[in-house]
N, C-alpha and C positions, 0 to 999 in steps of 0.2 A: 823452546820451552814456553816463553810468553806469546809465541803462538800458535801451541795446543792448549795454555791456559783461557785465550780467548775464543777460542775454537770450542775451548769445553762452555766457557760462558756464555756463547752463541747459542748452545745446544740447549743448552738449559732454561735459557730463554724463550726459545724456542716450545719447551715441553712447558716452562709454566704458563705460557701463552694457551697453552691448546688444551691446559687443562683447566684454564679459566673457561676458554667457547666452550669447554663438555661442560662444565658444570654448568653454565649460564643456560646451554641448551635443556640440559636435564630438569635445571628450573622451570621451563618453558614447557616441557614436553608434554601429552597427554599421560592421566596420569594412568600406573599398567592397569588397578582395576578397570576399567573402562576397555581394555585392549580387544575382550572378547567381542564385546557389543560394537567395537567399529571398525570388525572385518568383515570382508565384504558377504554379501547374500551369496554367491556361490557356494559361498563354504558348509552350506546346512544340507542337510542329508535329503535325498530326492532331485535338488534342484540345479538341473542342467545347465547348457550356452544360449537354450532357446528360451527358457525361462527366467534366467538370471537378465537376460535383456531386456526383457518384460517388462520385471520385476525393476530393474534398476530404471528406466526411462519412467515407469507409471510413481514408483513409492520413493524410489532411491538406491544407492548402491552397497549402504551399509544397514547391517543389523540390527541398528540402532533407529532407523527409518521406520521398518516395519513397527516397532514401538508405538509411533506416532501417528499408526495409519488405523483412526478406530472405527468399529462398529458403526454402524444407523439403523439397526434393527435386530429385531431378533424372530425365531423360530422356537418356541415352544414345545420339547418331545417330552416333557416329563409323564404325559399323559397316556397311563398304561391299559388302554379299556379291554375287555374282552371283543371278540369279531363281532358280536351280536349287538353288543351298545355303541359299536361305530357310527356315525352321522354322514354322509357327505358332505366334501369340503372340508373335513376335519384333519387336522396332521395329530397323526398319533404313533403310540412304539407297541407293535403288538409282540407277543413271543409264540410262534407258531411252530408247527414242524408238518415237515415237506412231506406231501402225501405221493403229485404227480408232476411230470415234465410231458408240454405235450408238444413236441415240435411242428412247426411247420414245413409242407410240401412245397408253397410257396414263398419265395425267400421275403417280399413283400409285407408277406402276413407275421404277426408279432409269436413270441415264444410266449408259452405259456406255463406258469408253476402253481398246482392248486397246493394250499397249504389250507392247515387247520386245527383250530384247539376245541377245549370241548362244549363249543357254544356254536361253532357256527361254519363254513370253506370262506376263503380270500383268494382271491384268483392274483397274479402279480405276470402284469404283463410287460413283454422287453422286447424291445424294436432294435435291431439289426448287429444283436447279440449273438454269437457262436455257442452252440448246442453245448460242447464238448467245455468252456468257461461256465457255463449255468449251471452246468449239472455238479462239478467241483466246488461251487461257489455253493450250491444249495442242494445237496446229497438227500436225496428221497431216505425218509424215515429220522433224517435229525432233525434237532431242534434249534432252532435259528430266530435271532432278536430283529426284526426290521422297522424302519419307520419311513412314514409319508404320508401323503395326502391319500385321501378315502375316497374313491369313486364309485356308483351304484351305474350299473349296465345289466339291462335284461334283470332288474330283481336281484342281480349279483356284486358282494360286492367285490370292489377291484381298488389296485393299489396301482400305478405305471410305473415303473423305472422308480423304485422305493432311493431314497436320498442316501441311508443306511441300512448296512447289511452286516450282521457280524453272531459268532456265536455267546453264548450265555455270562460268560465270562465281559464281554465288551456290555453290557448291559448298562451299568452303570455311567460310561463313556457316551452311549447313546441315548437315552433318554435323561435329558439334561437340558436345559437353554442354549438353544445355540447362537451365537453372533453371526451376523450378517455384513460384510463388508463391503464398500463402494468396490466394483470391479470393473477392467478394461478387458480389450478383446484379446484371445487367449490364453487366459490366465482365469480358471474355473475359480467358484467358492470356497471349494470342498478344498484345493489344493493351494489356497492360500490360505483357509483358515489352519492347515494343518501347517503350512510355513509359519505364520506369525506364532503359533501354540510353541513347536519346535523354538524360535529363538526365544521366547518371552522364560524359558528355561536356562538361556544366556545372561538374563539381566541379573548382576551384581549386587551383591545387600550394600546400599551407600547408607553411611552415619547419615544423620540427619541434621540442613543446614538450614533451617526453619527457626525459630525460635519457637521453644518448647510450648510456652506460655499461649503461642498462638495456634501452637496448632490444636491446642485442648480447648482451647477458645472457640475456635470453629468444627470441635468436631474431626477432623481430617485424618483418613489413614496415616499411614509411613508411605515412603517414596513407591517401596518394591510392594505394598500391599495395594495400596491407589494403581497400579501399573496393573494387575492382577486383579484387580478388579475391575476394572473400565473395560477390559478384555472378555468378563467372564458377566455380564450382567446378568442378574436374574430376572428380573423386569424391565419394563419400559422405563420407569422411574430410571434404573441404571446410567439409561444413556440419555439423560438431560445435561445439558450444559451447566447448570447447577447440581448436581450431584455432588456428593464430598468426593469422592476419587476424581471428577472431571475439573473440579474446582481447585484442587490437592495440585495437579497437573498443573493446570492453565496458571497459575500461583509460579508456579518453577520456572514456568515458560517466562513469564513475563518479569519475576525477579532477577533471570541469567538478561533479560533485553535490557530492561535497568540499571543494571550492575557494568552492563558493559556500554551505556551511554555515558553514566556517571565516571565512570574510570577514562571515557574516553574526553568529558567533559576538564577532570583533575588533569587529563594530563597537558590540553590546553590550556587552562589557566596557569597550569606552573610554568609554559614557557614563556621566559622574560619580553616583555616587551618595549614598549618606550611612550615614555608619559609624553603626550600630547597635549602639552594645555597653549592655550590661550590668552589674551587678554580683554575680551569681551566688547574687542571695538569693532568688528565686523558683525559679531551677533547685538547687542542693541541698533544698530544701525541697520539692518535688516528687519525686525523689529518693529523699528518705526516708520521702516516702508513699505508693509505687506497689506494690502489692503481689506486684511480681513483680522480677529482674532481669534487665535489659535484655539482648539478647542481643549481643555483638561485632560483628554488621555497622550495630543502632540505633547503640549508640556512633558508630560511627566516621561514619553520618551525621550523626550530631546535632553533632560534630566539623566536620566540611566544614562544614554549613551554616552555622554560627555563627560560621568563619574567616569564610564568605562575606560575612554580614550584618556583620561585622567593618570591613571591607575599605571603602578608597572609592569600591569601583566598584561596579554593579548586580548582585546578584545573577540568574541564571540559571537555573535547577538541578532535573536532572530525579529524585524517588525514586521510584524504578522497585523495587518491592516482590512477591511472590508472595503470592495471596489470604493473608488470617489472619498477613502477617510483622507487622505492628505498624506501618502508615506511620504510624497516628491519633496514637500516641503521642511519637515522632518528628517529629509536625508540630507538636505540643506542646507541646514541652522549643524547637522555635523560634518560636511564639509567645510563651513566656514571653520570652524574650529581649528583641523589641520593648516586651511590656508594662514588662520590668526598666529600659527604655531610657525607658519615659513615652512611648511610641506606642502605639498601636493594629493588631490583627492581624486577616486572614480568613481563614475558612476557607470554598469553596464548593464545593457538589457539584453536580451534575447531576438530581438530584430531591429530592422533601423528606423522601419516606423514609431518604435515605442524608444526607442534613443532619442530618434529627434521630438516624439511629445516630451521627454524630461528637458530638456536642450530647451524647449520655448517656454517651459513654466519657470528652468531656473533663471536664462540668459537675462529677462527684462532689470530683473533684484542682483545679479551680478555687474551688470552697468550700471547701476544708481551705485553696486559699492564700491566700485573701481576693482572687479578683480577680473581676472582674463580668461574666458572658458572656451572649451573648443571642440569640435565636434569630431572623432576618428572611425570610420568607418569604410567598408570596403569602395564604397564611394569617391573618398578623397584619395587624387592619385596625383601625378605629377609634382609640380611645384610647390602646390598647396601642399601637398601631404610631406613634402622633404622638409618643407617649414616647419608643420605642426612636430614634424617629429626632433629637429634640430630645439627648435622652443621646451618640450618636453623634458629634452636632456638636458640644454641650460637653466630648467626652471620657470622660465616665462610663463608657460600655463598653470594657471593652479587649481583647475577642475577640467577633467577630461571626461565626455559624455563617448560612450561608444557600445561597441558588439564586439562577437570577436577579433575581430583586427585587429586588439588591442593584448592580446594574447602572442603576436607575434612577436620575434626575436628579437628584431631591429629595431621597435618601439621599448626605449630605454626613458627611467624617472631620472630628477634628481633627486627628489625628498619621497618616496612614495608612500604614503601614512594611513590613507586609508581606502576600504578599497567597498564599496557597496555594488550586490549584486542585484540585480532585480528579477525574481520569478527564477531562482536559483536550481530550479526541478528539471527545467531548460538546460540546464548546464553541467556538464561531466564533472568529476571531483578532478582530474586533473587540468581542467580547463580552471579551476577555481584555484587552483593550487598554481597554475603556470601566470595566474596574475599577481597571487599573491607574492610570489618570490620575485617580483620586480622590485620589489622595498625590503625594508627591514624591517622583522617585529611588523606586519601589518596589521594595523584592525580590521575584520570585518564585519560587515552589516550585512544582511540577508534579508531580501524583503518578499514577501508574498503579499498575492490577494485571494487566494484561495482559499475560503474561509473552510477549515480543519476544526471538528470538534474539539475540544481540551483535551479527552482522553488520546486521541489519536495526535494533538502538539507531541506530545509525552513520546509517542514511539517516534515518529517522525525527526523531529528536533529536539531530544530529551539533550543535546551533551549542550544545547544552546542555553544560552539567558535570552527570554522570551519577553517582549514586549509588544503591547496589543491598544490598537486604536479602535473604540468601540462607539464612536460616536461622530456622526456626517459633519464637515465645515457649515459655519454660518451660511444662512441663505440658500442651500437646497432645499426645493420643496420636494414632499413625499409625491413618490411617482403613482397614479392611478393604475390598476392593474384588471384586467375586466377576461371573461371566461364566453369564449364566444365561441358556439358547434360549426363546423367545417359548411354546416350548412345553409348558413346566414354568409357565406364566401361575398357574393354579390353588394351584399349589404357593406361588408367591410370593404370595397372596390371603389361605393360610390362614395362613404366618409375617406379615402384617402385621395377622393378627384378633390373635394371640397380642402383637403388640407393641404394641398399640394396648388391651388389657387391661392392661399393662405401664404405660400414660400415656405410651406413644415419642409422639415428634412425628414427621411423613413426610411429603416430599417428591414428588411422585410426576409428574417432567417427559417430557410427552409429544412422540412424533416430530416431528423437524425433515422434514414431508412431504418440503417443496422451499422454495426461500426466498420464502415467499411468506404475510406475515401471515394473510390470510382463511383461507388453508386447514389452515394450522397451529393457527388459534386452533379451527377447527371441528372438530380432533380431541382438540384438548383439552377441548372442551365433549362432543364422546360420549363419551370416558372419563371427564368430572366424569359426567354420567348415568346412566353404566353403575357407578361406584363409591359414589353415594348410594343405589343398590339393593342392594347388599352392607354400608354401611355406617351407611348413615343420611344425613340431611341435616344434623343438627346435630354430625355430625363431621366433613364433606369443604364442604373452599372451594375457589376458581377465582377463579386470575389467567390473564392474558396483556394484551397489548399493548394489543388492541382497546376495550377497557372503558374509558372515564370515569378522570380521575387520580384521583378522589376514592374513587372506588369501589375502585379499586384497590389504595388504602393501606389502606383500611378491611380490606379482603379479609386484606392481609398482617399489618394489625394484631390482626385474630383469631386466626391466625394464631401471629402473634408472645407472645400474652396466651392462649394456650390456650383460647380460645371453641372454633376448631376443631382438632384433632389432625393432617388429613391433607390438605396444601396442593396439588391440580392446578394445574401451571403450562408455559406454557410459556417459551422461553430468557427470558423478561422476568425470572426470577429470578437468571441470571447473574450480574451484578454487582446486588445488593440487600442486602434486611433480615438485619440480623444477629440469628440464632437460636440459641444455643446451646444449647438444648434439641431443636433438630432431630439427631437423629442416624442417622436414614435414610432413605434417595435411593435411587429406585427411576428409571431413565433406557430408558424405553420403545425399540426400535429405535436403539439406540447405537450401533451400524456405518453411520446416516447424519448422524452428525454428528461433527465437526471431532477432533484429538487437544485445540487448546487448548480450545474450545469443552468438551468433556467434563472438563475438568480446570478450568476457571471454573464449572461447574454443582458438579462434586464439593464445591467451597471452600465453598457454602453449608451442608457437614456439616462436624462437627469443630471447633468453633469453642467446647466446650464440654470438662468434664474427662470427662465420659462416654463409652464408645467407641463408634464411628461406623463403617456398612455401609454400600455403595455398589453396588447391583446393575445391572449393566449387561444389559439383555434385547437379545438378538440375534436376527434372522431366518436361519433355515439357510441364506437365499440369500445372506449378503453374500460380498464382495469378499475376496480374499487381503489385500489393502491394509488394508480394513477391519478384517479380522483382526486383521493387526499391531498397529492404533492401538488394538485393545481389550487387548492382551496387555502393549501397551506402558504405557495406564492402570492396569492391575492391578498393576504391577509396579514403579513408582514413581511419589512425588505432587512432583518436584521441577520447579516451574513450567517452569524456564529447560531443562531438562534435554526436557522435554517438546516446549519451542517448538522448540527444536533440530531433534528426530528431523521434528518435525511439517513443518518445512521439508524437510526430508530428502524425507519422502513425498509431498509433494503441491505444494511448491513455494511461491514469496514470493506469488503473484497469489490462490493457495486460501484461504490462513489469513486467517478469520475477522477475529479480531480484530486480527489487524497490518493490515485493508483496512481497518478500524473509526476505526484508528488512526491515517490519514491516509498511508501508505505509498504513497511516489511509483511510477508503472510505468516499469521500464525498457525501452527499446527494444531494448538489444542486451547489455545484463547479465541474467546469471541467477545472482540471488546465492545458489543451490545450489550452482552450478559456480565461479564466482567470487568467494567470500566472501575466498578470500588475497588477492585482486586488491584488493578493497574495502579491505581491511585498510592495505595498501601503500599506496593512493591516497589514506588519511587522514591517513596518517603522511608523507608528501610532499605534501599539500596545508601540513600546519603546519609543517615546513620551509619551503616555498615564502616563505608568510606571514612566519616568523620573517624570512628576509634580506632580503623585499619585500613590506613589507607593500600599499605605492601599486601593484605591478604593473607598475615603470617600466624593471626592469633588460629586459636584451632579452628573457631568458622571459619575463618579468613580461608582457610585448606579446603575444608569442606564445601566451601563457597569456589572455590579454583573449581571443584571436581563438576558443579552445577555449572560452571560456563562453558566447561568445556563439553558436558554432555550436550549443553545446546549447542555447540560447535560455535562458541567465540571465542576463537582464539586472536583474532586480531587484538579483543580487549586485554588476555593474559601477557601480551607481547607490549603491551603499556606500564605492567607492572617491574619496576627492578628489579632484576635475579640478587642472588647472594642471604 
């Protein structure tokens, strides 16, 4: 008896177990209005295994895709003339009826249908069409709607291959604006615009998750009327990026990216961490042996972060820094802090060259404080590395500088408390993650130098607390910047014999051909060529991408140690070795490459008290555009200033480094045009959060159904069921 009474209590347990997962999942689920719009394109009428392939590699595989695939133009048919006030070149929708069919003898030669109303004949001719389809399609003596382009041949006019064809009844169907969509190969206009028409009849009436107030504010359709609209423009005006239906959209878009950094930021912060303090005697003491002072934007991060690490919650925190502002030092003064606390810090970069520059700016200030830092990298092997890793797990080290390596299994902490990454865009989430679980409750720091407009921080780093150094350390001078044509080459040859008599160090990074390593690094190898016959061998070295790691550091390291004077490189030097003896940059064809892109290469000069040139060689063919971004370089080194305009000109999908940087694509934002929108959609995502944070008030629902339509469900999966 008591044991089938346990047997039943088993069961039971068993069942309210699993009707808690249903219900937790049912909380989670998409919700069903939504169900139509995210099955797959196959399921619409017409569309086969050859087109649904298509369709799904070009747009995507759900119904809900084609949504988001709009227009760039449009076709004008409203215009009904008679045959007689036709123009060439004109697209028009005539209503005609079919007088003759005149086939061809030769199969080569086109078919012919004269048609006509009571002004004038249209000849409509059709190339490698079946007699016996034309004549069913366009029956001598009815009357038939067709539109197309007007052609005049021999005084006659002529229409080819009319776009539409249909009887009196379709009229109103075909003479209308038609949308124009971006198209790939095999997959026509005609039978896309009739798929996206077909699903846009799938899309669901959703409540409205807007705030009322705003959206009478701005004018804005409803969800399902802006969707229907943006599809159906009437005009050119239609299909601007500012339109209230494109605006309506790109709003939604950018409110479900908000909503789901902000939820993904809450749910970081609620996990517990571990206060980190200090006692402030390795940080003054640091202090008062750095031979410089700090400039007002370190302060104030070295401020945040150490609230941060303060605090019981996890640190988060992005320093988003301009090349040469000082993050090294800044990550520093918050190492000391964990070490003040009796933990242990890292630092990791992305290769070993830029390990070991953090490794010689900290090491000098860690020996005046008596703390023990060490260097782990694929380098250290044998003895050494059994030590460093032995020291690690009894605590001896209390700043570890490294790269990957450090990621490995057998590299165990005692205290491990905080963990700074450097150029984290470098680095997999699970690489970030396989560090961070070497501690407990870790904090992290994220550092970049890739200067990110503010709007584009926002998508990029939105779940972060963001901190920004906007101002160079004491004693850099501003670098001189000079615009010099491909055709003064000579001239630039013999100022770098005169500065290389001088002991200059130089630079000299060749054309970004097109983005394509092989053939960039081949033009850096015939300028190394061509420059060790003017210079010697024992004065010109060669990097770029393709080469061996080892080879590579070696290269920079002569480089770096004056073995050679004058370093060929290509972009691999962008974020690299720090030289402050480099003080001139010669940048080969600099109207094909990026505004940040130019101003990340510039950062490797100046980094010294000596003053630093930047010669920018241009070809007399570039761009008006190009222009600009060279006038724009010359004229200021202020990073954030730079990403700005750089967006300005070329847009979020161009720049370099923010694509480097993991920057999401928007479907129907363009944060050039809608950077205000972004702005608002941040600051109403963290209201939203502040009154709800579960998502349970009515918006709060209605808000689930907007992330999910954008397909963030990882965010919903943050939220607690029940």
């Amino acid at each position: 008896m008591k044991k089938d009474i346990r047997l039943c209590n088993a069961y039971v347990r068993q069942v309210l177990i699993e009707i808690f997962i249903l219900k937790e999942h049912l909380d989670m689920a998409r919700p069903e209005i939504l169900f139509p719009i995210f099955s797959t394109v196959k399921q619409l009428t017409g569309i086969g295994p050859r087109l649904t392939k298509i369709i799904e590699s070009f747009i995507g595989s759900n119904i809900v895709n084609l949504f988001w695939h709009l227009p760039t133009n449009i076709i004008d048919r409203r215009r009904m003339p008679k045959i007689c006030d036709t123009e060439e070149g004109s697209i028009v929708t005539l209503i005609v009826t079919i007088k003759q069919h005149i086939t061809p003898r030769v199969r080569r030669l086109p078919h012919k249908v004269i048609c006509f109303d009571e002004t004038n004949e249209i000849t409509l001719i059709f190339f490698n069409n079946k007699a016996d389809y034309l004549l069913k399609l366009l029956p001598i003596g009815e009357t038939r709607v067709i539109s197309g382009k007007i052609d005049n041949y021999d005084a006659q006019k002529q229409m080819t291959h009319p776009d539409h064809i249909g009887s009196l009844k379709d009229k109103n169907d075909i003479a209308k604006v038609e949308p124009i969509y971006p198209l790939t190969h095999g997959l026509s206009g005609k039978i896309l615009a009739k798929t996206i028409k077909q699903a846009l009849v799938s899309a669901p009436k959703l409540n409205e998750w807007i705030d009322k107030d705003f959206i009478k504010q701005k004018q804005w359709p409803k969800w399902n009327d802006a969707l229907l609209q943006i599809h159906n423009p009437t005009d050119l005006e239609g299909l601007e990026f500012k339109s209230a239906a494109r605006s309506r959209l790109a709003y939604d878009e950018l409110l479900a990216n908000q909503l789901a950094l902000s939820l993904t930021r809450c749910h970081l912060k609620e996990q517990s961490g571990q206060k980190t303090i200090g006692n402030g005697t390795l940080v003054k003491k640091a202090y008062k042996n750095i031979p410089y002072i700090l400039t007002t934007s370190q302060e104030k991060a070295i401020n945040q972060i150490s609230e941060d690490m303060s605090s019981s919650n996890r640190m988060h925190r992005l320093l988003q820094g301009d090349v040469g502002s000082g993050k090294t030092i800044v990550a520093l003064f918050s190492m000391l802090q964990a070490v003040e606390n009796g933990s242990q810090a890292v630092i990791m970069a992305p290769t070993e060259i830029l390990a070991r520059q953090h490794l010689e700016t900290i090491k000098p200030l860690a020996l005046i404080l008596g703390i023990k830092i060490q260097i782990l990298t694929s380098k250290e092997k044998g003895k050494l590395r059994d030590q460093t890793l032995r020291d690690l797990k009894t605590g001896m080290i209390n700043i570890t500088v490294g790269t990957h390596a450090i990621f490995q299994e057998k590299v165990e902490f005692k205290d491990l408390r905080l963990v700074i990454i450097d150029e984290q865009h470098r680095f997999g989430v699970h690489q970030r993650l396989a560090l961070t679980s070497k501690g407990k409750a870790v904090d992290l720091l994220v550092m970049t130098a890739t200067p990110i407009p503010r709007t584009l921080t926002l998508t990029v780093y939105g779940d972060m607390d963001i901190s920004r150094l906007i101002e160079k350390p004491a004693g850099r001078k501003p670098i001189d910047t000079l615009i010099v044509s491909n055709q003064r080459f000579a001239e630039v040859i013999l100022s770098l014999k005169r500065a290389l008599i001088n002991n200059k160090r130089i630079y000299w990074v060749c054309p970004l051909v097109q983005e394509s390593e092989n053939i960039d690094v081949a033009a850096a190898e015939e300028r190394f060529t061509e420059l060790i016959k003017t210079f010697g061998s024992n004065v010109v070295g060669l990097v770029h991408g393709k080469m061996p790691p080892l080879e590579k550091e070696n290269a920079m390291q002569d480089f770096k140690l004056g073995k050679t004077k004058l370093l060929v490189a290509t972009t691999v030097i962008e974020v690299g070795v720090d030289v402050p003896e480099a003080t001139i940059m010669i940048i080969e064809h600099a109207e094909r490459f990026g505004l940040s892109q130019l101003h990340q290469l510039r950062g490797r000069i100046g980094r010294g008290a000596q003053k630093s040139v930047c010669i920018l060689m241009y070809s007399e063919k570039m761009t008006k555009t190009a222009k600009k971004r060279l006038e724009i370089i010359r004229r200021t080194e202020d990073g954030f200033e730079i990403a700005d305009l750089d967006l300005k000109l070329r847009g979020a999908g161009e720049l370099l480094g923010i694509r480097q940087s993991g920057l999401p694509e928007f479907k129907l934002a363009d944060l050039t045009v809608h950077s205000n929108l972004m702005e608002i959609a941040r600051k109403d995502a963290s209201l939203i959060l502040a009154k709800d944070r579960q998502l349970k008030s009515k918006r709060g629902k209605l808000l689930r159904v907007l992330l999910y339509l954008f397909e963030k469900e990882n965010a919903i999966k943050l939220l607690k069921s029940g």
